[in-house]
VODRENLUM-989622 format. One record per residue (C-alpha): residue number from 1; residue in three letters; chain; z, x, y. Coordinates in steps of 0.02 Angstrom, whole numbers, plus 50000, padded with zeros to 5 digits. Each point is the difference from the previous one (the first is absolute). Example, Ala and Ser with C-alpha at 12.3 -4.5 7.8 and 13.67 -1.06 7.14 Angstrom:
# residues 2
   seq   type   mol      pz      px      py
     1    ALA     A   50390   50615   49775
     2    SER     A   49967   50069   50172
//
This chain:
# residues 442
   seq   type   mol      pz      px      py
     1    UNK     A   50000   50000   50000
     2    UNK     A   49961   50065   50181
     3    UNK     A   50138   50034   50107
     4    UNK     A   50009   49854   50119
     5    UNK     A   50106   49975   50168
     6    UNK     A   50038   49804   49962
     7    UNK     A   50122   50064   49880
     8    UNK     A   50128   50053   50111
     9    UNK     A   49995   49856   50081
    10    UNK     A   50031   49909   49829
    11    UNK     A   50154   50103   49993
    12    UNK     A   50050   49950   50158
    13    UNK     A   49989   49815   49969
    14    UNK     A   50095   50013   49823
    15    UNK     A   50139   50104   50116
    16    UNK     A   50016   49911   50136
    17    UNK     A   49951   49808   49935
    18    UNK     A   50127   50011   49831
    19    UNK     A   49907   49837   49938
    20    UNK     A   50024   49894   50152
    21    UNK     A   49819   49999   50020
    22    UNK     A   49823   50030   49892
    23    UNK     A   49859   50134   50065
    24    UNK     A   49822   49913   50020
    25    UNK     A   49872   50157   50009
    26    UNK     A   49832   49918   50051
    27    UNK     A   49844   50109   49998
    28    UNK     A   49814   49975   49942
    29    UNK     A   49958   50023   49836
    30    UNK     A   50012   50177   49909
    31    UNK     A   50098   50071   50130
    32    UNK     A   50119   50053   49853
    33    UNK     A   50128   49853   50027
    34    UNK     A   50062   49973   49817
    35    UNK     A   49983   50214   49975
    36    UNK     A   50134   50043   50108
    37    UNK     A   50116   49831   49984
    38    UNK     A   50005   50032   49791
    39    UNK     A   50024   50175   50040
    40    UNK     A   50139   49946   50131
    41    UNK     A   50086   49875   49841
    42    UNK     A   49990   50149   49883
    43    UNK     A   50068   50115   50099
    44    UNK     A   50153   49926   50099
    45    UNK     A   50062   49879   49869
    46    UNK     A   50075   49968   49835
    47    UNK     A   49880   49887   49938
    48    UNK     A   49851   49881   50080
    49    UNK     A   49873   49851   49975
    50    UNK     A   49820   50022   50088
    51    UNK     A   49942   49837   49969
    52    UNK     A   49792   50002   50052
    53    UNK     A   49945   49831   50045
    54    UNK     A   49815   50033   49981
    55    UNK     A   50026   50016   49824
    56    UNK     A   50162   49901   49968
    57    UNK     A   50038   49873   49884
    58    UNK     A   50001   49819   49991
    59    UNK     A   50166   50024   49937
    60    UNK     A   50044   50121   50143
    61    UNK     A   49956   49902   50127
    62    UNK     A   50088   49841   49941
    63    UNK     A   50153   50076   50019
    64    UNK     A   49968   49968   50207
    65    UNK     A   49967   49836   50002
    66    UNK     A   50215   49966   49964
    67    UNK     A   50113   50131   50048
    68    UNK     A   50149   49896   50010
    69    UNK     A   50084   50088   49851
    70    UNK     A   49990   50189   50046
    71    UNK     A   50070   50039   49837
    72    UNK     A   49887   49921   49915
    73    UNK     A   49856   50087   50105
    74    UNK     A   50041   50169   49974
    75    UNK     A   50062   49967   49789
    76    UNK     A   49801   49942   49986
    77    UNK     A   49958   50126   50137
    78    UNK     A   50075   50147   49877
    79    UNK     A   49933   49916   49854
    80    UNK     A   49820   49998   50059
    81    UNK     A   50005   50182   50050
    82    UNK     A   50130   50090   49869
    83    UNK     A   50093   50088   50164
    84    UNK     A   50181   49984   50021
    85    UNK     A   50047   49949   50174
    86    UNK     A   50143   50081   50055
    87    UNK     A   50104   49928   50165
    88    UNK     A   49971   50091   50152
    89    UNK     A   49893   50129   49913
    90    UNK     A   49870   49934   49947
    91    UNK     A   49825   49957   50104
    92    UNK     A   49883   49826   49952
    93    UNK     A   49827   50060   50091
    94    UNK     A   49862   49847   50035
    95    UNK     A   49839   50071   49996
    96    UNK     A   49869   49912   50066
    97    UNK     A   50121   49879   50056
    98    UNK     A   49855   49886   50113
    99    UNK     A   49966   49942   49847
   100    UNK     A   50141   49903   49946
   101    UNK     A   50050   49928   50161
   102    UNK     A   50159   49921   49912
   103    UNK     A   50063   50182   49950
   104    UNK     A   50012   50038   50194
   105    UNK     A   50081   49841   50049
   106    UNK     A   50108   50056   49860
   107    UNK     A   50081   50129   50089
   108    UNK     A   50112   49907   50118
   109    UNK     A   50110   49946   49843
   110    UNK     A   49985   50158   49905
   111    UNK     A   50058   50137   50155
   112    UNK     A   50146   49867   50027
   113    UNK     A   50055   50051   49822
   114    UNK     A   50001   50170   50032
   115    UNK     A   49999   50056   49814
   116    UNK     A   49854   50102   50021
   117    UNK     A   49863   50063   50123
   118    UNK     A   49829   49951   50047
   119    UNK     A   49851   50066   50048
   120    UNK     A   49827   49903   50035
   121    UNK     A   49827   50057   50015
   122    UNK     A   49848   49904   50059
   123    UNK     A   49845   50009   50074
   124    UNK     A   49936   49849   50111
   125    UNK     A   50184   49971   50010
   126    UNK     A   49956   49886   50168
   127    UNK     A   49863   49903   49948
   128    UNK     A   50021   49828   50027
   129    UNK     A   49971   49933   49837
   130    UNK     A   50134   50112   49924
   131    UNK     A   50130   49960   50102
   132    UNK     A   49951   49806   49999
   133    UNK     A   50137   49865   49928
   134    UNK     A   50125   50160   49999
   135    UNK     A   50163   50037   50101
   136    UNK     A   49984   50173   50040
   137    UNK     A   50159   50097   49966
   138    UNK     A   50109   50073   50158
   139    UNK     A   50064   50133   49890
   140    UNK     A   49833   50103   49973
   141    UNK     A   49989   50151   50101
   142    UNK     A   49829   50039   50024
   143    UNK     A   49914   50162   50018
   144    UNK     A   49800   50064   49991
   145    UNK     A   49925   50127   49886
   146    UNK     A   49850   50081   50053
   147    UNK     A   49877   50121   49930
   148    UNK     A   50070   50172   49987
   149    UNK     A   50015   50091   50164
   150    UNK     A   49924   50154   50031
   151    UNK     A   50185   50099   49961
   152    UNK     A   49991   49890   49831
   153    UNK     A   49819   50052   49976
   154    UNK     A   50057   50196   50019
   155    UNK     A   50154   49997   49868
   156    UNK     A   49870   49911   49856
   157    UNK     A   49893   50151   50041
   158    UNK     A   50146   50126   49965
   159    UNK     A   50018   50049   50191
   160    UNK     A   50186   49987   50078
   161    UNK     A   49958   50107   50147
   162    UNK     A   49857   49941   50112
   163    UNK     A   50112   49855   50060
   164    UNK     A   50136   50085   50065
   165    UNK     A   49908   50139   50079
   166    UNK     A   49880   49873   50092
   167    UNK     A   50170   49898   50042
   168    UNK     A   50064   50170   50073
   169    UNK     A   49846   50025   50103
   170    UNK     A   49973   49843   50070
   171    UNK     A   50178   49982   50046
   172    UNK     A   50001   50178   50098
   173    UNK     A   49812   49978   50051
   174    UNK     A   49986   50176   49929
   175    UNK     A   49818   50015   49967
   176    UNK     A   49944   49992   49825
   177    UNK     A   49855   50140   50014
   178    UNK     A   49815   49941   49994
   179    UNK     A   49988   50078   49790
   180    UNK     A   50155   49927   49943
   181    UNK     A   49934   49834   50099
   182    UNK     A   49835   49995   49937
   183    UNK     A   50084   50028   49814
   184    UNK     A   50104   49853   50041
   185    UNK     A   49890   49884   50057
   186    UNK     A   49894   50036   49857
   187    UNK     A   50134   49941   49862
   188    UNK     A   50042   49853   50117
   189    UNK     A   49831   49949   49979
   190    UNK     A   50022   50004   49818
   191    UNK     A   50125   49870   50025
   192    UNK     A   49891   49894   50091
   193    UNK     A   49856   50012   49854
   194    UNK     A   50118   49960   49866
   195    UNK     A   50125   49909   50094
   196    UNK     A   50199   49946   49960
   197    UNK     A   49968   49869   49851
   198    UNK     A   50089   50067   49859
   199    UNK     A   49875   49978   49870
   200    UNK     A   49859   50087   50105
   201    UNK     A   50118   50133   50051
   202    UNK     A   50030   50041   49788
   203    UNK     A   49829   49971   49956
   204    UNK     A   49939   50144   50136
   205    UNK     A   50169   50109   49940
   206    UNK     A   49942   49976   49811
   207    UNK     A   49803   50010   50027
   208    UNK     A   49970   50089   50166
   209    UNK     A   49849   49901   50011
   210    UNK     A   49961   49892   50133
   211    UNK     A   49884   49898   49915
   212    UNK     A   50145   49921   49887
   213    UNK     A   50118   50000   50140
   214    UNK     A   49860   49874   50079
   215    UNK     A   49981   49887   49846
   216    UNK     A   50199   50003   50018
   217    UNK     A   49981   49927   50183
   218    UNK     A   49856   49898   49961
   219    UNK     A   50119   49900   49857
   220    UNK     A   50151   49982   50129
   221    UNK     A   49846   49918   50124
   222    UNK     A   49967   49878   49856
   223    UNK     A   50171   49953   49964
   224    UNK     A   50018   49967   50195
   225    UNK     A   49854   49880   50019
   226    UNK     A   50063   49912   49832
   227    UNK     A   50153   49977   50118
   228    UNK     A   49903   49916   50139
   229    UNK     A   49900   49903   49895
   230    UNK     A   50176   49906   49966
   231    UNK     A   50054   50002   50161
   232    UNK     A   49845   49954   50067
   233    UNK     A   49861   49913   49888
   234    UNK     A   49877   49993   50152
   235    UNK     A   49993   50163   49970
   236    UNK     A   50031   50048   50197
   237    UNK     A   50126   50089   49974
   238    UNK     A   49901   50126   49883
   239    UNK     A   49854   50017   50135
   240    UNK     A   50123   50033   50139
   241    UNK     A   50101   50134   49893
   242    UNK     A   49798   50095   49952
   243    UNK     A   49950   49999   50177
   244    UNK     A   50150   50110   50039
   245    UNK     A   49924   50175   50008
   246    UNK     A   49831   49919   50111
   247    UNK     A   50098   49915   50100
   248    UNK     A   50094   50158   50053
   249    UNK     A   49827   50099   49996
   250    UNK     A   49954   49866   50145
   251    UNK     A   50123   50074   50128
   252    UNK     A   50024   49857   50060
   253    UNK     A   50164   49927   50089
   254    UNK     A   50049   49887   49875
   255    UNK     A   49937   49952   49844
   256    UNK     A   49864   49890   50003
   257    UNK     A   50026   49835   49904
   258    UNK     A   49835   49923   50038
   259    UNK     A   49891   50136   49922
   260    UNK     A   50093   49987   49842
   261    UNK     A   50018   49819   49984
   262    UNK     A   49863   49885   50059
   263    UNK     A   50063   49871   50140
   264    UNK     A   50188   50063   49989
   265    UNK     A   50106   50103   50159
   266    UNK     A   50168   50075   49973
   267    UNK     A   50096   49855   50037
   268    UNK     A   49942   49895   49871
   269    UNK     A   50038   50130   49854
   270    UNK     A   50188   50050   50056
   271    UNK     A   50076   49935   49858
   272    UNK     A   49881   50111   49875
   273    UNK     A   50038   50153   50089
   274    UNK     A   50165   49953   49979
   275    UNK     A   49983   49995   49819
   276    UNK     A   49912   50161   50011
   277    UNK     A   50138   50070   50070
   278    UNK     A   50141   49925   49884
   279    UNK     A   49892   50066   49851
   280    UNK     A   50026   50170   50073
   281    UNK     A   49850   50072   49959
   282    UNK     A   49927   49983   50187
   283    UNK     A   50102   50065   50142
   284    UNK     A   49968   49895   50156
   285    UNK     A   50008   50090   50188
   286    UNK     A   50024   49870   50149
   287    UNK     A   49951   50026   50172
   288    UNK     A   50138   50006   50104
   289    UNK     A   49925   49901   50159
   290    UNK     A   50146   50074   50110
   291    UNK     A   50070   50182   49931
   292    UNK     A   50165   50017   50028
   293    UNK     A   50159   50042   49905
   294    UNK     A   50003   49825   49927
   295    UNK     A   49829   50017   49897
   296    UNK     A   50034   49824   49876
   297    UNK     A   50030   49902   50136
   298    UNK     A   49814   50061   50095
   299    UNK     A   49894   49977   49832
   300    UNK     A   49840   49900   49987
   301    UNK     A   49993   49923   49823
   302    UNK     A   49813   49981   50045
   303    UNK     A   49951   50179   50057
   304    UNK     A   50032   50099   49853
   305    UNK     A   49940   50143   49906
   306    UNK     A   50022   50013   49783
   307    UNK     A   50022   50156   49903
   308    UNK     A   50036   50044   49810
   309    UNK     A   50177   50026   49942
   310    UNK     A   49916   50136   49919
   311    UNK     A   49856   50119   50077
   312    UNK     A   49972   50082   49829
   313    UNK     A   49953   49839   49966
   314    UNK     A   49898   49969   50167
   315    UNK     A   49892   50155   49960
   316    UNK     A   49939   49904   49819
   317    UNK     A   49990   49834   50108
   318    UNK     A   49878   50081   50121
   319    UNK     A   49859   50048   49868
   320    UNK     A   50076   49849   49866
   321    UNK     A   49813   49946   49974
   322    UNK     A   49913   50167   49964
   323    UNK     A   50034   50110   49833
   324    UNK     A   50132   50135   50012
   325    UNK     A   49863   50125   49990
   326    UNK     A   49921   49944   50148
   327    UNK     A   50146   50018   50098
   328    UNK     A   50024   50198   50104
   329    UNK     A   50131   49932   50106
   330    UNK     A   50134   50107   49888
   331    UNK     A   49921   50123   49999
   332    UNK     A   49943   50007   50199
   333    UNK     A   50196   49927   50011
   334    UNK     A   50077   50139   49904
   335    UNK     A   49887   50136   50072
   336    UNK     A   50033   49919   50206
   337    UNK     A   49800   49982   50010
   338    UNK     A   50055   49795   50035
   339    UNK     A   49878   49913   50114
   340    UNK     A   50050   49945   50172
   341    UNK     A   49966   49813   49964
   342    UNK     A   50119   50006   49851
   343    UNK     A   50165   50058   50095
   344    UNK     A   50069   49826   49988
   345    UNK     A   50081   50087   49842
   346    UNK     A   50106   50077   50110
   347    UNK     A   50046   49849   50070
   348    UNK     A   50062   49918   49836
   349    UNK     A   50088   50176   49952
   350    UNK     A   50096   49978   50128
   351    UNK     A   50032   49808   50006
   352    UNK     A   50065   50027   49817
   353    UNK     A   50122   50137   50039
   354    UNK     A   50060   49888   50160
   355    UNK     A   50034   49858   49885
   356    UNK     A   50099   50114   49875
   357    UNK     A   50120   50038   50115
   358    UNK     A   50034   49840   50066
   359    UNK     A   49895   49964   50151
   360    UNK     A   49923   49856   50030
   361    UNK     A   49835   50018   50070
   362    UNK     A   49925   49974   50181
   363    UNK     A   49836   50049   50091
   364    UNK     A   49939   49994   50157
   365    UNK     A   49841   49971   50069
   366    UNK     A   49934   49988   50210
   367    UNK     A   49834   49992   50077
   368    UNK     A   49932   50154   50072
   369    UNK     A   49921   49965   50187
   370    UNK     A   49865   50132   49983
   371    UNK     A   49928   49967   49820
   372    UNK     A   49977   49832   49890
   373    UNK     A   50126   50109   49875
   374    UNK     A   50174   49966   49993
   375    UNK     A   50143   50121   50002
   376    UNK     A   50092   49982   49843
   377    UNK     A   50192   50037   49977
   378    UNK     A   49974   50033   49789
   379    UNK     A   50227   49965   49979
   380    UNK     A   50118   49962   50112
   381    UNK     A   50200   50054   49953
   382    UNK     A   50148   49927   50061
   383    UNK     A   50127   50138   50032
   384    UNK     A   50162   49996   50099
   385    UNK     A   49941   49858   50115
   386    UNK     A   49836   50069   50041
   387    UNK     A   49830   50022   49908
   388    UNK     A   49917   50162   49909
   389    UNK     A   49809   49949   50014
   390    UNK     A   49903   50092   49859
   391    UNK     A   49815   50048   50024
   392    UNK     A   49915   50053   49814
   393    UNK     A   49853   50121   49978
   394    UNK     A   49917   50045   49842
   395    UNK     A   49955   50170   50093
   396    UNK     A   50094   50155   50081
   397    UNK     A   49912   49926   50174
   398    UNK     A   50158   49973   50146
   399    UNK     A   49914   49878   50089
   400    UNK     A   50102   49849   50034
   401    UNK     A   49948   49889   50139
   402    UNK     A   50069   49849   49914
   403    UNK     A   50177   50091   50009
   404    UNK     A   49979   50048   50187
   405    UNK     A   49917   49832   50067
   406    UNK     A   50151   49913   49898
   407    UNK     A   50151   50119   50092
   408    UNK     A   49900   49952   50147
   409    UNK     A   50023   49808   49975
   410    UNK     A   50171   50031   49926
   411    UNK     A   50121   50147   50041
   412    UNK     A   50150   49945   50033
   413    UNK     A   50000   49908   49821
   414    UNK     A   49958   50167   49905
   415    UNK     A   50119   50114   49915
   416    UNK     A   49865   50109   49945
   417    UNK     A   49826   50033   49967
   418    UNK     A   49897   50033   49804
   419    UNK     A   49853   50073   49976
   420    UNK     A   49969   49993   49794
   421    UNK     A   49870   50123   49947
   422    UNK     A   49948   50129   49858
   423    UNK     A   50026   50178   50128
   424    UNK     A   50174   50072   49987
   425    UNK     A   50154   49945   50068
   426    UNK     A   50024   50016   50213
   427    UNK     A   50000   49938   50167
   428    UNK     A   49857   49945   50115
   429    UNK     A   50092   49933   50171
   430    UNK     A   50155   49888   49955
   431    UNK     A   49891   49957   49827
   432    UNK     A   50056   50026   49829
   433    UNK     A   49871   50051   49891
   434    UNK     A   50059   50010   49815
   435    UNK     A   49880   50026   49844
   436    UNK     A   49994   49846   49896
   437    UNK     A   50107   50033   49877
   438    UNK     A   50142   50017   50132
   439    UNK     A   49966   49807   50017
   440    UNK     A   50181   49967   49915
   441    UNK     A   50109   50070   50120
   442    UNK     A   49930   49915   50171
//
């Protein structure tokens, strides 16, 4: 099992909730949910139940539909699995637990026993239909899982070091030195090809092929439009979630509803990106139609941009309809011989490792007087009661008029200034410019 920074935070909650509550990790699919919960059971207790509700029994999931005699429940519970609970030390994990809605609900009465602990995992957690007819329990603490993060990317690859020494750097501003930089970016590239979904990241460690790491990604893109084919049988949804990588090619300001679906604007759709978003695997950025320190509160639900949780995955959704071997963008990836028109890579690099540490996502976008272009703020932070507006380049180029035309419109809100790029790390004014892969610590 890769090493994975949700597990401390399982720890925690065992430590600090002492069975008052259940955990709910939500996450998209193959994101290596059940891997490190099981792992998390075996590990830190005596004995536990994973009980998988894709492939549960009739007989399993009867047991919800009465829990008014616990000991009954968990006599049939240990009968049907051959574990022996033990109180207070042992875990009962649902897997899959969107689909038995009754097993969820189920958890209001079962943490108010306190015998033993629970942990839930789900994907389309939020979608309406699995929540319908249900009383969702207060006692669920919920937290997200995402792909693995460019740290978790370097410890399945055997390196411990990288991270801390780029920490180090970008922390001191000490430069890195244009070699070590360029060897840097190069293996954070490699994380972009193959990405932070588990499977692909142990099919490339087992094959070093990037052909089968592709059929990988290509499978988890399959089981994802399977998904919106339930949540959505119009199949919208599924067009909207394809268009991703064009849409972002477009440059536009927003993403453009109307080219995608016939006859449709954002505001009729808000309720599918919504369930894009709950599903996880699409990360949603909002225009913020008045930056300030208060970014939720300035959003426009129908100016948006969408990204992939994932931008391993991204990279396979780009060139989805050709063959593998028609496909150089690893190799011109790996090799920084990337096209200009396909830095919007960049862009969803970076969105990912935004989202993994807990930022919510916010873009802005103003007319420029001279041109018919727009300047375009790529992320806005909140930070300390100001803003940190980020400007992304898929070059080494410091150009950044949308940063300077945006301090010129908003200074007095701005703590300070980012300038993401590929060169090494340094200064250019008041402007932080930071390699990609120092995208973590802004």
């Amino acid at each position: 099992m890769f090493k994975r920074k949700i597990y401390d935070k399982l720890l925690s909650w065992k430590q600090e909730s002492d069975g008052r509550t259940a955990l709910l990790i939500e996450g998209a699919r193959r994101v290596g949910k059940s891997t490190v919960v099981e792992e998390f059971g075996k590990n830190e207790y005596e004995s536990y139940i994973l009980i998988d509700f894709s492939v549960a029994s009739k007989a399993v999931r009867d047991l919800f539909e009465d829990i008014s005699d616990l000991n009954y429940f968990f006599l049939q519970l240990q009968l049907l699995y051959r574990v022996d609970l033990v109180e207070r030390k042992s875990l009962i994990i649902f897997d899959e637990v969107q689909l038995c809605p009754k097993a969820r609900q189920a958890i209001k009465s079962l943490v108010k026993d306190r015998r033993y602990d629970y942990v839930e995992t789900g994907s389309l957690i939020s979608i309406r239909k699995n929540v319908k007819d249900i009383l969702i329990p207060s006692e669920e603490r919920k937290i997200s899982m995402y792909p693995m993060d460019y740290e978790e990317f370097l410890w399945a690859v055997g390196d411990r070091t990288t991270y801390p020494l780029i920490r180090k750097c970008f922390e001191s501003g000490r430069s890195m030195g244009d070699q070590v930089n360029r060897k840097l970016m190069r293996d954070f590239r490699l994380y972009m090809l193959v990405g932070g979904m588990p499977q692909a990241v142990d099919e490339y460690l087992s094959s070093n092929n990037f052909k089968s790491v592709d059929a990988v990604k290509r499978d988890i893109l399959r089981l994802y439009e399977d998904d919106f084919s339930k949540i959505d049988p119009t199949g919208r949804i599924a067009m909207l979630f394809d268009a991703i990588p064009a849409q972002l090619n477009n440059n536009a300001s927003r993403y453009q509803v109307s080219r995608v679906l016939e006859h449709s604007r954002a505001g009729d759709i808000l309720e599918l990106i919504a369930q894009m978003r709950d599903s996880k695997t699409t990360l949603v950025s909002y225009h913020a139609n008045d930056p300030g320190a208060g970014l939720s509160a300035a959003k426009d639900l129908a100016k948006f941009k969408l990204f992939l949780c994932d931008t391993g995955l991204f990279t396979t959704l780009m060139f989805k309809d050709r063959d593998f071997t028609e496909n150089v963008i690893y190799e011109k990836l790996l090799n920084d011989k990337l096209p200009a028109n396909l830095g919007y890579l960049y862009e969803n690099a970076v969105a990912q490792m935004l989202t993994a540490e807990g930022n919510e996502l916010f873009y802005y976008a103003f007319p420029n007087e001279t041109t018919k272009r727009n300047y375009e703020i790529d992320f806005l932070l909140a930070r300390q009661g100001k803003i940190c507006p980020i400007e992304v380049k898929s070059s080494g180029y410091k150009t950044h008029a949308s940063l300077d035309a945006f301090y010129a419109k908003f200074s007095s809100r701005i703590l300070r200034r980012y300038l993401v790029y590929t060169k090494d790390i340094g200064k250019d004014q008041d402007i932080f410019c930071a390699p990609a892969y120092m995208t973590a610590f802004l």
